[in-house]
DRENDO-1510 file (C-alpha; in Angstrom, 1 decimal, always signed):
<recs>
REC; n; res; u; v; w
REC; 1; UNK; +0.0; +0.0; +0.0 .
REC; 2; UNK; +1.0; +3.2; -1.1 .
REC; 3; UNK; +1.3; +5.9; +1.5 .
REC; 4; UNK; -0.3; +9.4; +1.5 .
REC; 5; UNK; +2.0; +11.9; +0.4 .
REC; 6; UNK; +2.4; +14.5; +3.1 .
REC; 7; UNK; +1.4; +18.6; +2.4 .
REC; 8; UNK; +4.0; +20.8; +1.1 .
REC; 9; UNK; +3.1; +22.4; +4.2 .
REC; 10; UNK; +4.0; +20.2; +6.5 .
REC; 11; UNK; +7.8; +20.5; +6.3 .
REC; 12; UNK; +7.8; +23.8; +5.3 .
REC; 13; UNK; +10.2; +25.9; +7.7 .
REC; 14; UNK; +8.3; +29.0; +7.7 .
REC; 15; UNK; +5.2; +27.6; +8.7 .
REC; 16; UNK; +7.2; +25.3; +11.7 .
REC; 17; UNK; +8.5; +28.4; +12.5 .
REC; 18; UNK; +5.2; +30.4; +12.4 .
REC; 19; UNK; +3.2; +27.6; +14.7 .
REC; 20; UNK; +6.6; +27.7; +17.5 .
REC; 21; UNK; +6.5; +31.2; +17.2 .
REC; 22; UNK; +2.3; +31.7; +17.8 .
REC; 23; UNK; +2.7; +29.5; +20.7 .
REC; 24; UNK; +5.6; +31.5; +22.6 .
REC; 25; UNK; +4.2; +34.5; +21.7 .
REC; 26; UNK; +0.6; +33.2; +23.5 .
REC; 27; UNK; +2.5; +31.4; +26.7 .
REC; 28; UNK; +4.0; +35.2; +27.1 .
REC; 29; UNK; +1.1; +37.4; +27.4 .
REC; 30; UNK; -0.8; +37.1; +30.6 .
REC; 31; UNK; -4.4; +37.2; +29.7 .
REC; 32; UNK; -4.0; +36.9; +25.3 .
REC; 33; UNK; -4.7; +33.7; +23.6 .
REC; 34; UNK; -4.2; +31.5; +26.3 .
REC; 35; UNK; -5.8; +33.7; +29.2 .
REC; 36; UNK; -2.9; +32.6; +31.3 .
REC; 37; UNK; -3.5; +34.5; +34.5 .
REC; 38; UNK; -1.7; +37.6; +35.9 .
REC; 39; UNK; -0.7; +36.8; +39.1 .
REC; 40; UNK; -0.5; +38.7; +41.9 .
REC; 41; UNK; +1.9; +40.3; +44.9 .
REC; 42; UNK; +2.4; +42.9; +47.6 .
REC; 43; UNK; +2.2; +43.9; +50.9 .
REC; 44; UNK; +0.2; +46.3; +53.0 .
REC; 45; UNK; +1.6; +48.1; +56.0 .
REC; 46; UNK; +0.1; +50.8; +57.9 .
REC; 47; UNK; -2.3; +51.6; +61.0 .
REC; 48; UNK; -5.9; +51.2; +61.7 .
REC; 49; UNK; -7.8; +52.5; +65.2 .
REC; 50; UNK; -4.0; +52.9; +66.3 .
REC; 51; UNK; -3.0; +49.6; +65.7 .
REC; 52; UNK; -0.3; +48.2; +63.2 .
REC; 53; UNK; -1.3; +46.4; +59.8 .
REC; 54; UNK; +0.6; +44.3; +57.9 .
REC; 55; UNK; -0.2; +42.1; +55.6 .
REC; 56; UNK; +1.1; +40.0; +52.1 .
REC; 57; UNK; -0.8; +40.0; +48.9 .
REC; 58; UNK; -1.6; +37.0; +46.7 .
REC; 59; UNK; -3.4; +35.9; +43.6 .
REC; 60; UNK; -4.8; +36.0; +40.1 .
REC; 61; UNK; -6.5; +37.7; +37.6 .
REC; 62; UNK; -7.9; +36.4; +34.1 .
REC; 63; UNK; -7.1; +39.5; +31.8 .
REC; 64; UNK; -10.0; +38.5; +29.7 .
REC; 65; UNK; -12.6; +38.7; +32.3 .
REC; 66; UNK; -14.3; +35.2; +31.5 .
REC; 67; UNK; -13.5; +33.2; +34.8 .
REC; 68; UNK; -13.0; +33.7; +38.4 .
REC; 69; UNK; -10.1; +36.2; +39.5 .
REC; 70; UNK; -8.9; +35.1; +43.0 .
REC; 71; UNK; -7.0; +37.6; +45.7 .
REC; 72; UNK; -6.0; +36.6; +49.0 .
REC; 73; UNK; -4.7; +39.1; +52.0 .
REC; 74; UNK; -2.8; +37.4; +54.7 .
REC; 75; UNK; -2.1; +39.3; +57.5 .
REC; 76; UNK; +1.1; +39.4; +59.9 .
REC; 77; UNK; -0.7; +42.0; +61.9 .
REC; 78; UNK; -4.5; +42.9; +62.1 .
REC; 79; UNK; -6.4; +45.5; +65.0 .
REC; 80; UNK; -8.8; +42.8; +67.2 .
REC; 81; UNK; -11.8; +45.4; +66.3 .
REC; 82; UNK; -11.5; +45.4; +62.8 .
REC; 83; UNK; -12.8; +43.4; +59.8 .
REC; 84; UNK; -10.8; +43.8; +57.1 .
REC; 85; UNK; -14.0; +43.4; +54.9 .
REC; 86; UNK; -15.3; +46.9; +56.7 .
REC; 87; UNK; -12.7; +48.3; +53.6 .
REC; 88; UNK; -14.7; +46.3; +50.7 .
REC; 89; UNK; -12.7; +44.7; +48.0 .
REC; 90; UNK; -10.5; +48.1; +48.3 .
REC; 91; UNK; -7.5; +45.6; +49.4 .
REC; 92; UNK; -7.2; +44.7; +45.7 .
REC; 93; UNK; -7.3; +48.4; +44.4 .
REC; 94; UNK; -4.5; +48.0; +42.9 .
REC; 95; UNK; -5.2; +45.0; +40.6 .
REC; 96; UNK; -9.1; +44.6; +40.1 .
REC; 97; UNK; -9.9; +47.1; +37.2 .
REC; 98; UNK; -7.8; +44.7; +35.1 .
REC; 99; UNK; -10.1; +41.8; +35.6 .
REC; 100; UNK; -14.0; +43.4; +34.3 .
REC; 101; UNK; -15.3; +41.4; +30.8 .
REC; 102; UNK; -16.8; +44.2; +28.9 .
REC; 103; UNK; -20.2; +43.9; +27.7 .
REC; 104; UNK; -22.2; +45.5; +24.5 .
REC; 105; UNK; -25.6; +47.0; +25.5 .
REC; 106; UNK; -28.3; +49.7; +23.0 .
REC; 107; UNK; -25.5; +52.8; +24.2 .
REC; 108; UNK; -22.8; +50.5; +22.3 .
REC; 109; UNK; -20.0; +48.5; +22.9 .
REC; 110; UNK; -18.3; +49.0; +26.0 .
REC; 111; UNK; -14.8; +49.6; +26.1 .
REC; 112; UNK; -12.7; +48.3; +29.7 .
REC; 113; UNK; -11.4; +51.3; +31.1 .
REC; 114; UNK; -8.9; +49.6; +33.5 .
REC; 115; UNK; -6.7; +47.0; +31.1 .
REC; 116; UNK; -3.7; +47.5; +33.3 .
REC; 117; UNK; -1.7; +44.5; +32.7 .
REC; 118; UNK; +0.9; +46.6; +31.5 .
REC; 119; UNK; +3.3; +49.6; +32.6 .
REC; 120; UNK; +3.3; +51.3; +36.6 .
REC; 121; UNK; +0.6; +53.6; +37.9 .
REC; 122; UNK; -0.8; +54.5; +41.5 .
REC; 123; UNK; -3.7; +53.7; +42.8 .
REC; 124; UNK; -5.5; +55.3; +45.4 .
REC; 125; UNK; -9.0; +54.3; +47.6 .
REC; 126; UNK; -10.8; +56.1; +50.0 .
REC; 127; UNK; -13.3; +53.9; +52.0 .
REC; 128; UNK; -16.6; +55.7; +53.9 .
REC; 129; UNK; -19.5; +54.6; +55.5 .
REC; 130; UNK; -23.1; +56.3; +55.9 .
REC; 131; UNK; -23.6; +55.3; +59.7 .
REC; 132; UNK; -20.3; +56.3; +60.6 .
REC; 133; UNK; -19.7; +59.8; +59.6 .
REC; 134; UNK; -15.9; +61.1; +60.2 .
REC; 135; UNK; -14.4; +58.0; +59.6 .
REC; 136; UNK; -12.5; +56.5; +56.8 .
REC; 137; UNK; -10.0; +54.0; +55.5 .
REC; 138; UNK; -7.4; +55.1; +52.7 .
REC; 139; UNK; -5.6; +52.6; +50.7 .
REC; 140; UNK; -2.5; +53.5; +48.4 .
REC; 141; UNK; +0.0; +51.7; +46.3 .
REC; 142; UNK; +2.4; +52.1; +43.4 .
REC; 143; UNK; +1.9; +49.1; +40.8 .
REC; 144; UNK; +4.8; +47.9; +38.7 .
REC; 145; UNK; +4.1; +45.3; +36.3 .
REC; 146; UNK; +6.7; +43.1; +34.7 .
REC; 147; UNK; +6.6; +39.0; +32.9 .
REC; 148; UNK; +3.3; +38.7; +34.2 .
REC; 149; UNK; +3.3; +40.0; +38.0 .
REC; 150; UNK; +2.0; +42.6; +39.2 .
REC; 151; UNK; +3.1; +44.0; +42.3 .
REC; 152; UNK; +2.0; +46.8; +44.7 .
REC; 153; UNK; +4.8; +48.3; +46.1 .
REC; 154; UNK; +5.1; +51.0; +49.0 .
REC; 155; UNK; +1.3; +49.9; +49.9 .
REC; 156; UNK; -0.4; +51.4; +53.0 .
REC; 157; UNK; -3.5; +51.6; +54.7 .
REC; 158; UNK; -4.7; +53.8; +57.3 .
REC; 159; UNK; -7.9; +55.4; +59.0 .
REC; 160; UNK; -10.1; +54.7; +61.4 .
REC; 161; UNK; -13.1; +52.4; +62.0 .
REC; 162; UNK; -15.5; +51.6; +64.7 .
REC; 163; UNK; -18.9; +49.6; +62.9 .
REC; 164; UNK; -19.6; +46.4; +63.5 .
REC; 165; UNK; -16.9; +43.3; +63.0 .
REC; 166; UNK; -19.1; +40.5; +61.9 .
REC; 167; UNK; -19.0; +41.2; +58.1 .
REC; 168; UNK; -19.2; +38.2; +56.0 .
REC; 169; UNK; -18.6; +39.5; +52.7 .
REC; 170; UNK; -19.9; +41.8; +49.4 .
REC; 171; UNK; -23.1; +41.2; +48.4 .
REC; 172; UNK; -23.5; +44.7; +46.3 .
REC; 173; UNK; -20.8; +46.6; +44.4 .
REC; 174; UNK; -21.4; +49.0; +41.8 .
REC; 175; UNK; -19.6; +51.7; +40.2 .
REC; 176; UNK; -19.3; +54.8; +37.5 .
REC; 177; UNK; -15.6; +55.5; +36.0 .
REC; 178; UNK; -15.2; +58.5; +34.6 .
REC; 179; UNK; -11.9; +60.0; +32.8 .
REC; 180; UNK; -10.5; +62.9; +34.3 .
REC; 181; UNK; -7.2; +63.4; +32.2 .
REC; 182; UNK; -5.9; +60.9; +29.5 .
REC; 183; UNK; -4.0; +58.9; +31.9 .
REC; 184; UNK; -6.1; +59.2; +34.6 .
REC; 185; UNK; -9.3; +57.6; +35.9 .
REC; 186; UNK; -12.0; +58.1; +38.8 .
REC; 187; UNK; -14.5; +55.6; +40.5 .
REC; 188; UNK; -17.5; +56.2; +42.3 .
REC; 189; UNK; -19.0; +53.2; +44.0 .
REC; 190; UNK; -21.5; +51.6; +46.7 .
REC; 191; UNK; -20.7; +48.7; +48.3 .
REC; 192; UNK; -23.3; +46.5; +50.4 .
REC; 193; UNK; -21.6; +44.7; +53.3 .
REC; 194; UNK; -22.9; +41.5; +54.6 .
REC; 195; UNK; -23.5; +41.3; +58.4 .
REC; 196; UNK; -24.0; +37.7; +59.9 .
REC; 197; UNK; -27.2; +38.8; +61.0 .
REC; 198; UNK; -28.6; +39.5; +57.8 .
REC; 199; UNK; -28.3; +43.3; +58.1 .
REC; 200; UNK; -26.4; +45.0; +55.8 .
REC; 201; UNK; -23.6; +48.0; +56.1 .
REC; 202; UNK; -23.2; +50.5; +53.2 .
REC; 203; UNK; -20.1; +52.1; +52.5 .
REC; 204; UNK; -18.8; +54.2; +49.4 .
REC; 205; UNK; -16.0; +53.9; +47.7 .
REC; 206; UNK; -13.9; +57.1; +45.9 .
REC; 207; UNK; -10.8; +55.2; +43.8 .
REC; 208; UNK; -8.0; +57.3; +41.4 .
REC; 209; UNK; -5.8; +55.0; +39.0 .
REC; 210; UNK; -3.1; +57.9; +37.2 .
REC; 211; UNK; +0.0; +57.9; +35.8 .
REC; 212; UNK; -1.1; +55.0; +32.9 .
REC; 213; UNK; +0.7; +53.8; +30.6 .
REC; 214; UNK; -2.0; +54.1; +28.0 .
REC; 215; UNK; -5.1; +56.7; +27.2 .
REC; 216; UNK; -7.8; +56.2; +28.5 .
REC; 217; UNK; -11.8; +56.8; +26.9 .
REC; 218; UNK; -13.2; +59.2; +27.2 .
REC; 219; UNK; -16.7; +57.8; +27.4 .
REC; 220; UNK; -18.0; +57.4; +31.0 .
REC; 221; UNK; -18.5; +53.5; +32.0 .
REC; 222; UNK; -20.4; +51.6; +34.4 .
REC; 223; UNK; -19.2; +48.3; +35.9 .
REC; 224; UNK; -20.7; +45.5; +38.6 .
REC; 225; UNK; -18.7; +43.1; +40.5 .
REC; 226; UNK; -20.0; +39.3; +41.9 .
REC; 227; UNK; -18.0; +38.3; +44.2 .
REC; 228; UNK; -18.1; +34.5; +45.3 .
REC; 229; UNK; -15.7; +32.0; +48.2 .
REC; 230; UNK; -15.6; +35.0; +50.5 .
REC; 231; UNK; -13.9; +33.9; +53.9 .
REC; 232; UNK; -12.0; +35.8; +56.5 .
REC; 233; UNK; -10.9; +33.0; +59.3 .
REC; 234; UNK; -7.4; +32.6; +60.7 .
REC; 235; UNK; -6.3; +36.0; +59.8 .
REC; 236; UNK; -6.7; +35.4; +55.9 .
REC; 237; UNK; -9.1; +37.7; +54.0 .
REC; 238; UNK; -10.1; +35.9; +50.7 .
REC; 239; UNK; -12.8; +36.3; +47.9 .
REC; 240; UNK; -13.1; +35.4; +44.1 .
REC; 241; UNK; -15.1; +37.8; +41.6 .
REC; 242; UNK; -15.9; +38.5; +38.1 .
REC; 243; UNK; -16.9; +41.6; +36.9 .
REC; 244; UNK; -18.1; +43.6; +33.7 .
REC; 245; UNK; -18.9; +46.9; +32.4 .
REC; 246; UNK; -20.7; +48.6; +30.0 .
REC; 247; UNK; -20.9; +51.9; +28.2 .
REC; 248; UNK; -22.9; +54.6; +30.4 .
REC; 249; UNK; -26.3; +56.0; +29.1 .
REC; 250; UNK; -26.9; +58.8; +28.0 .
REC; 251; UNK; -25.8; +62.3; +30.2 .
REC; 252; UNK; -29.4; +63.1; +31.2 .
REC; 253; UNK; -30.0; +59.4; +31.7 .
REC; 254; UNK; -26.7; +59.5; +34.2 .
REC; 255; UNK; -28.0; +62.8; +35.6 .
REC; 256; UNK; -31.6; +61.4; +36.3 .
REC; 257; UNK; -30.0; +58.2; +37.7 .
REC; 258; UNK; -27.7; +59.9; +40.1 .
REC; 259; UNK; -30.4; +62.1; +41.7 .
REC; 260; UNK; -32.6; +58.9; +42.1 .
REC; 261; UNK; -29.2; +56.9; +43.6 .
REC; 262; UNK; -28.9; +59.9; +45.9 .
REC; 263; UNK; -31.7; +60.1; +46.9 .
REC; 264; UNK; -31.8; +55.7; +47.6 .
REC; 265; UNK; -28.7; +56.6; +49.2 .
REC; 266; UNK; -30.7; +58.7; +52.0 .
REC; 267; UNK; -33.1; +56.9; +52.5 .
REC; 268; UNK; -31.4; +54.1; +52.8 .
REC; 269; UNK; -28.6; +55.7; +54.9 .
REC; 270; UNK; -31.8; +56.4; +57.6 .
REC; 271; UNK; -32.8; +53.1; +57.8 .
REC; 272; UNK; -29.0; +51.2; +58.0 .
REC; 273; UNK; -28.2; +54.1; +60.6 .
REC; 274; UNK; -31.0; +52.3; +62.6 .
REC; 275; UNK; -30.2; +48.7; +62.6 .
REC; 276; UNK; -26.4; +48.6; +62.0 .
REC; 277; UNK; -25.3; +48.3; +65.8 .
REC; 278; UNK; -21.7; +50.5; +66.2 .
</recs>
């Protein structure tokens, strides 16, 4: 029997070449192709109520935004009257905008404001809460990211913080990003907190990325984050989460939202005031 003569192409060098080439190129892009995941490191030191943090920073992000990103705060030192999820997800302000799946909707196709899998920026978060007027959280770090780590460097936390300590988790978080210069972006959120008796604590969440590497659009954007596996035992803070976002509506639209937000927002503010126990 005779046998098949093989395709030109199948010795060719070029095309050997090509294929090796295609599949370096893939394995060396975190999130391209492969959606090989960008993983994660840092450390948080600072204060809280007067007491020392510290804390290391671990975990992955799918740059494409189709699975489950994971982060994971370990810390060395932690304040016994403090719940690290009082701050949110703000712990991972450094890395999450990177991990949102953008989505098309009637306003058009949405366009991810925070692909930062590439280049060093800071990132700044200021954490508040309705019920507990004065008091705050702020969380900085300056990102460097290099052959597929990112890493927060110089990280710190600090503020003050006396609500209740038996959060569970996010069950809400929402958020509008909004250009303010080409290389830099602002994010106004809510946040739902998860109390083990059911009630909730809402906090607010004012983030600033500058200093990136690319432009960003100037088209406002709206985003959501699920968040999933959310566990804080034995002085490790962890949670998984996906996220997406989508092109804002129309300025009126944003402006009659807003006012209706704001107004949710006191209303809501009355009755949390009432039940979240201080």
């Amino acid at each position: 029997m005779r046998r098949a003569m093989p395709s030109p192409t199948d010795f060719h060098p070029l095309t050997s070449l090509s294929r090796w080439f295609l599949l370096i190129f893939s394995l060396g892009i975190p999130g391209q192709i492969l959606a090989i995941p960008l993983q994660l490191e840092g450390t948080y030191i600072g204060q809280i109520n007067g007491a020392p943090v510290e804390a290391n920073v671990s975990g992955h992000l799918d740059t494409t935004g189709n699975t489950l990103n994971h982060f994971e705060l370990s810390f060395i030192t932690i304040p016994n009257n403090f719940n690290p999820f009082a701050a949110t997800n703000s712990w991972n302000s450094s890395y999450h905008g990177v991990a949102a799946l953008p989505i098309s909707n009637k306003y058009g196709d949405a366009v991810n404001l925070f692909d930062l899998s590439g280049g060093n920026y800071f990132a700044g978060r200021t954490v508040r809460w309705s019920s507990l007027p004065g008091e705050q959280i702020v969380l900085t770090a300056n990102v460097t990211t290099s052959a597929g780590i990112m890493t927060a460097n110089d990280a710190t936390v600090n503020g003050t913080y006396t609500g209740p300590t038996d959060l569970i988790g996010v069950v809400d978080y929402q958020m509008l990003w909004t250009q303010i210069d080409p290389t830099t972006v602002e994010i106004i959120s809510t946040a739902s907190l998860l109390r083990t008796n059911g009630q909730i604590l809402d906090a607010n969440v004012i983030s600033v990325y500058s200093g990136l590497s690319s432009q960003m659009p100037t088209n406002q954007q709206t985003g959501t984050y699920t968040f999933s596996n959310q566990s804080y035992r034995n002085n490790i803070m962890s949670f998984d989460w996906k996220g997406t976002v989508a092109a804002a509506p129309e300025p009126g639209t944003i402006m009659l939202l807003s006012l209706g937000l704001a107004a949710f927002g006191v209303t809501r503010s009355k009755r949390t005031s009432q039940r979240v126990i201080r």
